[in-house]
C-alpha positions in Angstrom: 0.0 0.0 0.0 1.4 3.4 -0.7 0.8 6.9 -0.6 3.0 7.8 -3.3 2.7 11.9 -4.6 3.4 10.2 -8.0 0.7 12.5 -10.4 1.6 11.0 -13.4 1.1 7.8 -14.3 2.6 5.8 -17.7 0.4 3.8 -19.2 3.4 3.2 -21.5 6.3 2.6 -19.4 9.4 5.1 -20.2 11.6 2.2 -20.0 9.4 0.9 -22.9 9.6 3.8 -25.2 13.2 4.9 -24.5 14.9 2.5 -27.5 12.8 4.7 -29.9 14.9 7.9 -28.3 16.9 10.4 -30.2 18.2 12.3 -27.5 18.0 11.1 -24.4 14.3 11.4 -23.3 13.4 13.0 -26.4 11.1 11.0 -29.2 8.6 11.4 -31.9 5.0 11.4 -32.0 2.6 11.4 -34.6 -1.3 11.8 -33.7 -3.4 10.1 -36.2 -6.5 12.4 -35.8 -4.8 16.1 -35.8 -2.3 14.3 -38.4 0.4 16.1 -36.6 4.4 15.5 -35.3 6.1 16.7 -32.7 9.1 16.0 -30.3 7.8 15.1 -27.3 10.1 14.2 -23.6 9.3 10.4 -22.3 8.1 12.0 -19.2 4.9 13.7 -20.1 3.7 11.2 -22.7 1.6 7.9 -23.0 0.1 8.2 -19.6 -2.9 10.3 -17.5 -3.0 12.3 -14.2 -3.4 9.6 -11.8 -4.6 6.5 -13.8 -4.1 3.7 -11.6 -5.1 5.4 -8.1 -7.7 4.3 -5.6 -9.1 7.3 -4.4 -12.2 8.1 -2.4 -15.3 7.1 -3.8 -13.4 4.9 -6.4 -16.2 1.9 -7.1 -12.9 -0.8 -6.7 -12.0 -0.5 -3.2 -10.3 -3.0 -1.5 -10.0 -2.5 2.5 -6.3 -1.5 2.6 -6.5 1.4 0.4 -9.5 2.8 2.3 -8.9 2.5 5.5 -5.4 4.7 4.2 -8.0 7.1 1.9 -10.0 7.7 5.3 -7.4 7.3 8.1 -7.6 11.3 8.7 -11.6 10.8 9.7 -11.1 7.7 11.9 -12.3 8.2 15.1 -14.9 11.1 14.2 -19.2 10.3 14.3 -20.3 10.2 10.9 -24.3 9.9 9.9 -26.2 10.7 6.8 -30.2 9.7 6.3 -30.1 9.0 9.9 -27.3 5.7 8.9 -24.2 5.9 10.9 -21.2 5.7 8.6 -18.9 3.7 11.4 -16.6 1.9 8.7 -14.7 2.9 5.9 -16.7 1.1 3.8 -19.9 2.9 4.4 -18.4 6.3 4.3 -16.4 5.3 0.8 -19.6 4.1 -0.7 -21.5 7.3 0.2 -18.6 9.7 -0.9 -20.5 11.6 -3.3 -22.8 12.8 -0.4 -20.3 14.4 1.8 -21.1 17.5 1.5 -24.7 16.6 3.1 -22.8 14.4 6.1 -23.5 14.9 10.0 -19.8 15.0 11.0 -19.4 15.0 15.2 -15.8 15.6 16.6 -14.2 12.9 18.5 -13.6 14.1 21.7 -16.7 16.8 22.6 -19.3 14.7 20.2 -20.4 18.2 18.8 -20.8 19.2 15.4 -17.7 19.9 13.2 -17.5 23.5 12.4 -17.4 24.6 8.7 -13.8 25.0 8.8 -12.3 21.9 10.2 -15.4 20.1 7.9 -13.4 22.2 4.9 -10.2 20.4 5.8 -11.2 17.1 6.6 -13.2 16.7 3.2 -9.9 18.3 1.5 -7.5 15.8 2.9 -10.1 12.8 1.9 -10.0 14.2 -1.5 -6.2 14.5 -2.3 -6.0 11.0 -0.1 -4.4 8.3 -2.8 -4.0 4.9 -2.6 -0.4 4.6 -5.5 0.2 1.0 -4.9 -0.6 -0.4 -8.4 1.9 2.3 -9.8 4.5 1.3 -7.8 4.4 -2.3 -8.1 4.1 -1.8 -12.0 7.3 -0.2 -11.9 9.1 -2.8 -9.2 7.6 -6.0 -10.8 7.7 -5.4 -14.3 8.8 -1.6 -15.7 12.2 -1.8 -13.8 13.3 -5.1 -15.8 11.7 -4.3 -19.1 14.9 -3.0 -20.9 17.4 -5.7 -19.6 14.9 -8.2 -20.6 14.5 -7.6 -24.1 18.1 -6.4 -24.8 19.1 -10.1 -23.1 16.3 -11.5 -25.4 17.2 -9.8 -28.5 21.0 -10.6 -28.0 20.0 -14.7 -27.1 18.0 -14.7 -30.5 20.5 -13.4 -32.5 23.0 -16.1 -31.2 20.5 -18.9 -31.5 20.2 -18.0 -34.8 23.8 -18.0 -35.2 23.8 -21.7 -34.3 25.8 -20.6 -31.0 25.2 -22.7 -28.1 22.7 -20.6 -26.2 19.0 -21.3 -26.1 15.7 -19.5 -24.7 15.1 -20.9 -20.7 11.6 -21.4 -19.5 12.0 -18.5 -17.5 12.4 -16.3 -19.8 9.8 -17.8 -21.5 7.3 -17.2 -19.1 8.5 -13.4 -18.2 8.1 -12.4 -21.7 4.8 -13.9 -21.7 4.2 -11.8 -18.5 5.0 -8.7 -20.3 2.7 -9.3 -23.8 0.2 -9.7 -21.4 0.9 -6.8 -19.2 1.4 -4.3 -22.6 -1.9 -5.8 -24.1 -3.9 -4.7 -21.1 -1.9 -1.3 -20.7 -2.5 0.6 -24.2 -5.0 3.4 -24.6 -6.7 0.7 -26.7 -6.7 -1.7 -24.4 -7.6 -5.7 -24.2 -9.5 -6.5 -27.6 -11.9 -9.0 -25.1 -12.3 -6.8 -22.4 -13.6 -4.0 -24.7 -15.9 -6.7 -26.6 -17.4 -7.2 -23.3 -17.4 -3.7 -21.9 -19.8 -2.8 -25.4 -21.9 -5.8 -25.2 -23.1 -4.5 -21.6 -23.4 -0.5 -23.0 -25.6 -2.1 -25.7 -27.8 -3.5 -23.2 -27.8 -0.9 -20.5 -26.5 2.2 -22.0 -24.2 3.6 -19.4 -22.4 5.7 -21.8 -25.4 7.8 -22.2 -25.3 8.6 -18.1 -23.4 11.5 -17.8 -21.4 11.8 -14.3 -22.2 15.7 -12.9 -18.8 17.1 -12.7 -19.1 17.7 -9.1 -19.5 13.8 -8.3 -16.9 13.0 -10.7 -14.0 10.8 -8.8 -11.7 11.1 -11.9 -11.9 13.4 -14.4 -12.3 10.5 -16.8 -15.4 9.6 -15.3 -17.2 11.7 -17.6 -20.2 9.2 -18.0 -20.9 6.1 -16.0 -19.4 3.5 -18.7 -16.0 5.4 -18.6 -16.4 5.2 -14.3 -17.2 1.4 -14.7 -14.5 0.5 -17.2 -12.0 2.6 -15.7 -12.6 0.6 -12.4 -12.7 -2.5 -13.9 -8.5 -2.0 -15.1 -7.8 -1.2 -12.0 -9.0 -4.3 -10.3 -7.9 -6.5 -13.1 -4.3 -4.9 -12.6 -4.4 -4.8 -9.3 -5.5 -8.6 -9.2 -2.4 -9.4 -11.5 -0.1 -7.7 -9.8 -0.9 -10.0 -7.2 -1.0 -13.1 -9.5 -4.6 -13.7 -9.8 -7.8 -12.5 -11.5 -8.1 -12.2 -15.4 -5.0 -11.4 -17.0 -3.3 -14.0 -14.9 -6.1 -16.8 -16.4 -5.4 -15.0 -19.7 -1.7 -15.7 -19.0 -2.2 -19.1 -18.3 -3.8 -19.8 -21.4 -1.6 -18.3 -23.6 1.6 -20.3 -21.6 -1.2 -23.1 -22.5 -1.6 -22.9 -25.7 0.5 -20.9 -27.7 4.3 -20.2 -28.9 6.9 -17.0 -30.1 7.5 -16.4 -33.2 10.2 -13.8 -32.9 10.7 -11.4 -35.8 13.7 -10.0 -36.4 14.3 -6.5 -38.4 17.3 -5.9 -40.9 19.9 -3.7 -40.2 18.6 -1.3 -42.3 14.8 -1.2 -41.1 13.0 -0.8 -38.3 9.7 -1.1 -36.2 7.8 2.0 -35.0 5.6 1.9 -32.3 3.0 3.0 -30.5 0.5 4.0 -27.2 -0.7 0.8 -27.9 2.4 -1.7 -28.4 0.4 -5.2 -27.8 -2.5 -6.0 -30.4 -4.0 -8.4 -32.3 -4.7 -8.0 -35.9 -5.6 -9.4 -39.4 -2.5 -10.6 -40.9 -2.2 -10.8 -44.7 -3.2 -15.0 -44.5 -6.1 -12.8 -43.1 -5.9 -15.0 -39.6 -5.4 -13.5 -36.4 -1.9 -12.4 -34.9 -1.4 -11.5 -31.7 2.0 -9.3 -31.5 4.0 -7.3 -29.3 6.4 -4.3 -30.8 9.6 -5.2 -28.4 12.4 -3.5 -29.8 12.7 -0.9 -32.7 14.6 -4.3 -34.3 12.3 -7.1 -32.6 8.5 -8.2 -32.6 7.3 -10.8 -30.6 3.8 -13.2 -32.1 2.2 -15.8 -31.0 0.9 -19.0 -32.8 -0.7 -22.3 -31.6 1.9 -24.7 -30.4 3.0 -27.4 -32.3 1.8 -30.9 -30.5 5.0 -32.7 -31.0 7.1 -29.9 -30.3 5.5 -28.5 -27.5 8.7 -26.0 -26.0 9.6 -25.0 -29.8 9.4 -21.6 -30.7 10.7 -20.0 -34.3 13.3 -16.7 -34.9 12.1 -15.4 -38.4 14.8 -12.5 -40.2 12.3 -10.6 -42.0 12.7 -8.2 -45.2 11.9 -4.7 -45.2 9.0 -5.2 -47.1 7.5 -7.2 -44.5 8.8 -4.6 -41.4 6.9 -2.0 -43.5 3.4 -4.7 -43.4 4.0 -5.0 -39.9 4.4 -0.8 -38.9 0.9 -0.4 -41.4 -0.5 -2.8 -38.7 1.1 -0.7 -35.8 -0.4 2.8 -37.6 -3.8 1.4 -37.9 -4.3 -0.1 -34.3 -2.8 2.9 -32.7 -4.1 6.7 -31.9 -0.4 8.2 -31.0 2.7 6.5 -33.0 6.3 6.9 -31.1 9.2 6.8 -33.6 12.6 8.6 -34.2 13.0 11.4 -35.9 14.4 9.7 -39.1 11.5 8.0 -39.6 9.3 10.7 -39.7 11.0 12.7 -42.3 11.8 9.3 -44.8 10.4 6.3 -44.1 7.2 6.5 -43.6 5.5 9.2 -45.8 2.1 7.7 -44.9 2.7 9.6 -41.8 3.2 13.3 -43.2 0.8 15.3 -43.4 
C-alpha cells in the first residue's frame, strides 16, 4: 500500500519507449487524428494524471487502500439519512454525499465547524492509494529493458547456431510482459472492450453522464467510462498479485500458444505506439497477436506445435514485411512513437 505523490502515471512505461529515443528522453510522435508530429520528452507522454489510483469514492476499493484514503476521519461520528457511517466502507460508498454528512468531533461529540469540515473533506480528496503504480514499476517496468536487450542478444546467437537457447524462465517473463502491454494501451484488451460494449448495448451507461461535481476522476465523464475505468484497476491490481483475469489470460496463452520472434534488418525498423500489444488481421487474413519489443524485434504468438511443445521460431524478416508489420502498428494505434528519421523518410504515410 502506498501513498506515493506520484501524479503522473505511464500507461506506456518510459523504459518501454526509451529505444525509440533520439536524444535522451526526447522521441517522436505522430497523432493520427490532428495528423500532426512533434518532439515530445518520455516524461509527459503515453500516460494520465493519476490513472491507476484508488481514491475516495473509487467503485474498486479493496479495505487496505480505504482504510489509508479515510485514516484522517477515523475516530470522528459520521451519519447521513439518519445511517451511521462507522466503517470505511460505508463512508467510501457514500462519498458523493459528503457534503450533506453529520460529521461529530471525536472528543466533545459536537458538530464539526465549517472549517475543520473544509479540511477534513480536503485531505479525503487529495488522499491516494499509488500501490498499483508502484508495483508496475518494481515488478515489471524496472526489468523491461534488460529483458528484451538479453532476449534480442539470445536470439541473434541462436540464430547463429551458437550454443545458447531460450530458458523457461524467460519464456514465461516475456509472456508476462505481452500480457501486461496488451492490457496497458490506450486501446486496451480487444476482449475486455468486446465485453465492456456488449453491456453499454444493453444498458446504456455511456449515455449517463457523471455531474462534474461527483466526478472521482476526471475520466469519469459518463458512468461506462467510471465502470470500465474501475474494472482495469481491479484486473491490474489482481495481476499484480498473481490472480484474477490477465493471470487466467496468461495461463492460457503459456497453454496454448508459442513465439515467433521477428527480427528486423539492419537497415529497417519497427515503430511503435500507445498501444504496443495487439492483435490484428494478418495478410493470411488470420489472427496475430503481437507485441512491438524493440525498434529491431516483434514478438507473435501462434498455436503450439503438439510434437514440439517447447519449440518456438526466430524469423529474419525483409523490409518489405517490417513496413506490413508498422501499417498494422499505424492502424491499431491513436499516437505512433518513432525517431526522428523515420518521420521525415520512411514512412510518408505519416506526413501530413
Amino acid at each position: 500500500m502506498s501513498s506515493s505523490n506520484s501524479v503522473y502515471h505511464h500507461l506506456i512505461p518510459q523504459t518501454y519507449m526509451k529505444p525509440w529515443c533520439f536524444n535522451e528522453q526526447s522521441i517522436w510522435t505522430y497523432n493520427k487524428d490532428k495528423k500532426e508530429s512533434k518532439i515530445s520528452n518520455t516524461e509527459n507522454i503515453c500516460g494520465i494524471n493519476y490513472f491507476h489510483s484508488i481514491r475516495a469514492g473509487s467503485l474498486y476499493a479493496p479495505k487496505n487502500s480505504i482504510n489509508q484514503i479515510w485514516s484522517s476521519i477515523a475516530g470522528y461520528r459520521v451519519s447521513y439519512n439518519g445511517e451511521e457511517l462507522d466503517t470505511p466502507e460505508k463512508m467510501n460508498t457514500s462519498f458523493s454525499e459528503i457534503d450533506n454528512w453529520e460529521i461529530f468531533y471525536p472528543t466533545t461529540g459536537t458538530k464539526v465547524k465549517k472549517a475543520d469540515r473544509n479540511v477534513l473533506k480536503q485531505k479525503i480528496q487529495q488522499a491516494k492509494d499509488n500501490d498499483i503504480e508502484e508495483q508496475w514499476s518494481v515488478q515489471f517496468e524496472n526489468n523491461w529493458c534488460d529483458l528484451s536487450q538479453t532476449l534480442f542478444q539470445g536470439l541473434k546467437a541462436i540464430k547463429a547456431k551458437r550454443p545458447i537457447a531460450l530458458t523457461t524462465k524467460a519464456a514465461s517473463d516475456v509472456m508476462k510482459y505481452f500480457i501486461m502491454f496488451d492490457w496497458r494501451g490506450f486501446v486496451g484488451n480487444a476482449v475486455f472492450n468486446d465485453v465492456i460494449n456488449y453491456v453499454d448495448d444493453i444498458y446504456p451507461f455511456s449515455e449517463t453522464e457523471i455531474p462534474e461535481e461527483h466526478r472521482k476522476h476526471l475520466l469519469h465523464t459518463t458512468a461506462l467510462e467510471e465502470m470500465r475505468h474501475n474494472l482495469i484497476i481491479k484486473t491490474f491490481d489482481e495481476f499484480l498479485a498473481g490472480h484474477g483475469a490477465m493471470q487466467t489470460q496468461l495461463q492460457a496463452y503459456e497453454e496454448h500458444l508459442t513465439f515467433i520472434f521477428k527480427i528486423a534488418p539492419s537497415q529497417s525498423h519497427f515503430i511503435t505506439s500507445d498501444n504496443p500489444s495487439f492483435i490484428f488481421l494478418n495478410k493470411d487474413g488470420e489472427k496475430e497477436p503481437l507485441l512491438i519489443a524493440l525498434p529491431n524485434l516483434v514478438v507473435c504468438l501462434a498455436k503450439k506445435d503438439p510434437e514440439s511443445p517447447l519449440g518456438y521460431g526466430i524469423v529474419e524478416l525483409s523490409d518489405k514485411q517490417v513496413a506490413e508489420y508498422n501499417e498494422a502498428v499505424f492502424q491499431n494505434a491513436k499516437t505512433l512513437i518513432m525517431s526522428n528519421a523515420e518521420i521525415k523518410s520512411d514512412y510518408p504515410y505519416l506526413l501530413e
